[in-house]
Structure formats: C-alpha cells, structure tokens
N, C-alpha and C positions, 0 to 999 in steps of 0.2 A: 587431510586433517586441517591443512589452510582455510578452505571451502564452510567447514563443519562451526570454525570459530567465526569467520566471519558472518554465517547465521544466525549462530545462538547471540550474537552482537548484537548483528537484525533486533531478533528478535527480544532482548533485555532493552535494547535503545528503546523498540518502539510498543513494548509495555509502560515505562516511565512514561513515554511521550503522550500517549493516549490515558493512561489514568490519570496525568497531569489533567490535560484538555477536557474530560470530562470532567473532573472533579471542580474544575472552573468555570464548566457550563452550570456545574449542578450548583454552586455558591451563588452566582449572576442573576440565574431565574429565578422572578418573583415567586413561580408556584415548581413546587417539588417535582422532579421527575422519578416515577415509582425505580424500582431498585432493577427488575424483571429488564425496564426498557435498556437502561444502561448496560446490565450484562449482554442483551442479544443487540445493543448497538458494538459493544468493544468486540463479540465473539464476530460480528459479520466485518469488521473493518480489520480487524487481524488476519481472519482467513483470508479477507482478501488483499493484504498487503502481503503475506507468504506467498498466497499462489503468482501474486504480480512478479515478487522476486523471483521466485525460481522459475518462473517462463522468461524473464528477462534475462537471467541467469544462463540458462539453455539456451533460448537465442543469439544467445553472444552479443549480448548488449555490454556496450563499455560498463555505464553506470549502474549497474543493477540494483547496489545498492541503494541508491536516490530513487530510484524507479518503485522500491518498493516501500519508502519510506512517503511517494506520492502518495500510493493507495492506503495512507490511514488518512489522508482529507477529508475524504466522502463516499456516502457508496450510493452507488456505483458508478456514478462520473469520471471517478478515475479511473476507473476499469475498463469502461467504454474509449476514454480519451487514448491509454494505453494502448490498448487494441487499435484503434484508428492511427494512431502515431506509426505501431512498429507494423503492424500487419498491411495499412495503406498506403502513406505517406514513406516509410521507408522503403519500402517495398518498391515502390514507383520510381523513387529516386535511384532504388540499386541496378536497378534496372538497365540494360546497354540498348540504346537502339543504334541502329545501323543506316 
C-alpha cells in the first residue's frame, strides 16, 4: 500500500510538473506548437518517467523517486543516461575484484 501511494504521488507530482513546463514552452514560443505535438510529447515523457521509476524501483535503487522525476527532462537522454548510470557505471563499481 506504501509503494502504491508513493506512485500515484509519482505520478500527480509529475503531471503538474510537465503541464506546468509545457504550458511555459507553449506561452514563450513566438510561433504556436499544434496541440497533437504537445499531447505525444507529455504521453512519451510520462511513459517514460514511469517506466524509469519502476525499473529503478526494482533494482533497488535508493532514489527512485528522483530517478523518475529525471526522465520528464527529455526523451530520451534521460533514459539513455539512466541505463548507462545503473546498468554500467554501477554495475562496474559493485563489482569485487580480487
């Protein structure tokens, strides 16, 4: 149940955060962004700030919550970075050599 709230948190936080941020891009720019790009820019940066949480989540990452609050940045940079982070980088460091 703990798990469940801390998602829907997730993911209430980082609906406000992203229709904030768009809605700031969409005031800023001289010339209109049509409505179509906005919706499949928020649906690909949500899906992929859920799926970042809950593989960070799984992998027993301390911060997961941050982690998936990275991937509403950009897409896919942050997915990439993520990946290279836990998948390489930590990976290497958990590592024992003998």
């Amino acid at each position: 149940m703990k798990n469940n709230k801390k998602f829907m948190l997730f993911v209430i936080f980082s609906i406000i955060c992203l229709t904030f941020l768009l809605f700031l891009i969409q005031q800023s720019s001289d010339e209109k962004i049509p409505p179509y790009l906005l919706i499949i820019l928020f649906t690909l940066l949500m899906a992929q700030a859920i799926y970042i949480f809950f593989d960070a989540k799984n992998s027993g990452e301390k911060y997961y919550f941050l982690w998936g609050l990275f991937g509403l940045l950009n897409f896919p940079s942050s997915l990439i970075i993520y990946l290279l982070i836990t998948r390489v980088i930590l990976k290497d460091k958990n590592r024992k050599t003998y």
